[in-house]
C-alpha positions in Angstrom: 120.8 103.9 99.4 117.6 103.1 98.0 114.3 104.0 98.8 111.0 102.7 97.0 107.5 103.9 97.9 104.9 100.9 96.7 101.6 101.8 95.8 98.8 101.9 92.9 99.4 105.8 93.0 96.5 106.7 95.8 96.8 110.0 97.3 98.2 107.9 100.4 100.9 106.6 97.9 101.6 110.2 96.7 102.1 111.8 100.5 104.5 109.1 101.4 106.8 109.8 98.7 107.0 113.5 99.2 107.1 112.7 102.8 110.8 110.7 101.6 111.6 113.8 100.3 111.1 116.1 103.0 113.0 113.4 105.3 115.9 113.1 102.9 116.3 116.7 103.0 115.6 116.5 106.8 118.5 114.0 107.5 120.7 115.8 104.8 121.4 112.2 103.0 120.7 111.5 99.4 119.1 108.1 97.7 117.9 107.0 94.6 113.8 107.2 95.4 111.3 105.1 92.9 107.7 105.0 93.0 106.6 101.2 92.6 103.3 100.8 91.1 102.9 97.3 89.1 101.3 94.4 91.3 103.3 91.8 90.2 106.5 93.7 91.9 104.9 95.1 94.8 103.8 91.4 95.6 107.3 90.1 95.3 107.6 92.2 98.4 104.9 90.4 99.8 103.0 93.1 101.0 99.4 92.8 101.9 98.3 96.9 102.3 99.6 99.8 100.6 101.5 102.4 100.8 104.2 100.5 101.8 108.0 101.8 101.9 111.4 99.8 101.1 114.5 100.6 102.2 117.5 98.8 100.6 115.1 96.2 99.8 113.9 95.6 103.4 110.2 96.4 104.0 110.0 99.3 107.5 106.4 100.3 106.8 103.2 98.9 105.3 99.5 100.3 105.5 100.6 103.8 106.8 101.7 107.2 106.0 104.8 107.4 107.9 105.8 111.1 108.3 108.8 113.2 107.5 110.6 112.9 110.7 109.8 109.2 111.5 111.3 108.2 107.8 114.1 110.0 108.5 115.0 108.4 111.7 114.5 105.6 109.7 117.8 106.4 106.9 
């Protein structure tokens, strides 16, 4: 599995990716996480507002924070 977290590197940006942390250790399953900051490849995702989160290349979340528990529903 992989998990990216998109973002310029906001505070917003930084939560969301500890927040994949806490819900991989949550759900006990392991992924290769990567922090997505150049433009030009957070637009080929097409996404409008940031922090934004990718799993296996499909887009769950844009604009938001997601927490721990939510995410790790999400895996």
């Amino acid at each position: 599995m992989v998990i990216k977290v998109l973002g310029t590197g906001c505070p917003k940006c930084q939560k969301l990716y500890s927040n994949v942390a806490e819900a991989l250790e949550i759900s006990g399953k392991s992924a290769e996480v990567i922090k997505i900051t150049d433009l030009a490849q957070i637009m080929a995702y097409k996404v409008m507002s940031m922090p934004a989160l990718v799993i296996d290349e499909k887009v769950v979340s844009s604009g938001q924070v997601l927490k721990s528990d939510t995410i790790a529903t999400l895996l």
